[in-house]
C-alpha positions in Angstrom: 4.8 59.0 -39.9 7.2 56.7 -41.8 7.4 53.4 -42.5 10.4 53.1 -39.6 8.7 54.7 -36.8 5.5 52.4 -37.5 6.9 49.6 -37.0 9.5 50.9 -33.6 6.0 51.9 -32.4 4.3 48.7 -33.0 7.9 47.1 -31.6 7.2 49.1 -28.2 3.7 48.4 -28.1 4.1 44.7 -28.0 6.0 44.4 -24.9 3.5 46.7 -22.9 0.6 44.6 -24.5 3.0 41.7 -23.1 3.0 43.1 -19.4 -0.9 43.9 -19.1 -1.6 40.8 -20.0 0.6 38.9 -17.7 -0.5 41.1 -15.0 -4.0 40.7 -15.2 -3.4 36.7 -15.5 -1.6 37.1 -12.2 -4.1 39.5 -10.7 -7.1 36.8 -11.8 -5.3 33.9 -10.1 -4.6 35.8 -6.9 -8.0 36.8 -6.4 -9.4 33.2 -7.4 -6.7 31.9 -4.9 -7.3 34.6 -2.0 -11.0 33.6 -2.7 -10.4 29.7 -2.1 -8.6 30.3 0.9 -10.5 32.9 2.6 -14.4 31.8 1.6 -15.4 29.4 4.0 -16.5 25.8 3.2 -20.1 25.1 2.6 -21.8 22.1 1.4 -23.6 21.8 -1.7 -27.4 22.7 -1.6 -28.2 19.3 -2.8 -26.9 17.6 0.1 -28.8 16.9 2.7 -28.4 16.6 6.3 -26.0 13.9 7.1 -28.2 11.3 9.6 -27.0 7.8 10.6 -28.6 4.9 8.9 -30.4 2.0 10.9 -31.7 -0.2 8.4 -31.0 -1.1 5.1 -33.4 -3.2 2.8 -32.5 -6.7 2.1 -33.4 -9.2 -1.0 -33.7 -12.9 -1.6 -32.5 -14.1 -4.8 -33.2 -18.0 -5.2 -30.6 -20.6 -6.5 -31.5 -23.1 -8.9 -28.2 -24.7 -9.7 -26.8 -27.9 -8.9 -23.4 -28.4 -7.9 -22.2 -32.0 -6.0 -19.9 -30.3 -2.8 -17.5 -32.4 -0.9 -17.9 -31.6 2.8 -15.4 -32.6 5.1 -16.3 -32.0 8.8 -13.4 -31.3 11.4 -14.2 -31.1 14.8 -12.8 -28.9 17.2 -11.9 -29.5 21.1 -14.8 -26.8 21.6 -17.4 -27.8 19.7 -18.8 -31.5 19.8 -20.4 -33.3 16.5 -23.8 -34.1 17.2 -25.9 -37.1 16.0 -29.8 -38.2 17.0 -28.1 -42.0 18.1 -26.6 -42.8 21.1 -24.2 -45.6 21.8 -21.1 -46.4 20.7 -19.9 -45.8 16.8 -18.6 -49.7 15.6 -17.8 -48.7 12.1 -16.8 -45.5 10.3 -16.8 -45.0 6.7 -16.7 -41.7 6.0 -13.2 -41.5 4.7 -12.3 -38.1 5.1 -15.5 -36.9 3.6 -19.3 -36.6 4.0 -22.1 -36.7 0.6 -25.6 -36.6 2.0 -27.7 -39.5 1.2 -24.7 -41.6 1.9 -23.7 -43.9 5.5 -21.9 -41.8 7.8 -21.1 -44.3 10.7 -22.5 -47.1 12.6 -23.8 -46.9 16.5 -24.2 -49.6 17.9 -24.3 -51.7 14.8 -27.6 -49.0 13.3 -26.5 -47.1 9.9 -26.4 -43.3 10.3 -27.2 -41.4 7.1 -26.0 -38.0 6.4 -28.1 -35.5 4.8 -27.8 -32.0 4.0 -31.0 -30.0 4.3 -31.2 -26.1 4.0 -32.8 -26.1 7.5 -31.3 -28.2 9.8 -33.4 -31.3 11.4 -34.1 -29.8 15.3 -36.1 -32.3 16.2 -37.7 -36.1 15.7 -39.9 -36.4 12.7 -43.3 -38.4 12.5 -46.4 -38.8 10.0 -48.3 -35.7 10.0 -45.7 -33.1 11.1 -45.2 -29.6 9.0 -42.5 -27.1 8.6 -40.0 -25.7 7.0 -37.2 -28.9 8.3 -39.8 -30.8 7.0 -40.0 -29.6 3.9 -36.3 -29.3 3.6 -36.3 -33.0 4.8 -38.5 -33.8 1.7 -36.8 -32.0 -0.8 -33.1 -33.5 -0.1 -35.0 -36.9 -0.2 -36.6 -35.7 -3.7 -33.3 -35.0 -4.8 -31.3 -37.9 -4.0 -34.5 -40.1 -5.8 -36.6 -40.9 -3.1 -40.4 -40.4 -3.4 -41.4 -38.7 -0.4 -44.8 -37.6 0.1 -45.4 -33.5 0.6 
């Protein structure tokens, strides 16, 4: 064989090698996409059963911080402000906002303190009495620089 008809045989060849190659890359995708279609879905082994969830666990996480907050109160024509005196209010000085340890309002000529507690005060306090508005009572009190007894 001569050096011509080497390299019109290595011409030809190229083409071929050309067309084999493209068709098995077509015949590959085909099958992969024939495969995807026609399989049917299953979920993964490592799933499990879905099941509906009741109950989730829940954390406390304490807050140390201190930070003065402005609380203005707005009452609503279906919810009433409620205070432990009765009478009527002769002097107002909250001024569009409440700071606990501070005069709220006068009834009937009697000072009304407000005070933020983390529980709120359900009931009338005296000597002796425990609980948790208690010790909420006595740690605002702490805070604003009264000594209160535990």
């Amino acid at each position: 064989m001569t050096g011509k008809q080497q390299r019109n045989g290595t011409r030809r060849a190229a083409p071929v090698l050309t067309w084999v190659l493209l068709t098995a890359a077509t015949v590959a995708a085909l099958t992969v996409g024939a495969c995807a279609l026609w399989l049917p879905d299953r979920a993964p082994s490592v799933l499990s059963a879905p099941s509906v969830v009741e109950s989730a666990p829940a954390s406390v996480q304490e807050y140390s911080g201190t930070q003065q907050v402005n609380v203005v109160p707005t009452v609503s024509g279906n919810r009433d402000l409620l205070g432990n005196a009765s009478g009527t209010v002769t002097e107002n000085w909250a001024n569009g906002e409440l700071r606990s340890g501070t005069r709220a309002y006068q009834v009937n000529d009697r000072n009304i303190v407000a005070l933020h507690t983390a529980t709120p005060l359900y009931r009338d306090l005296k000597v002796g009495d425990r609980g948790e508005d208690v010790r909420s009572l006595n740690d605002e009190l702490g805070r604003l620089g009264y000594d209160s007894v535990p």
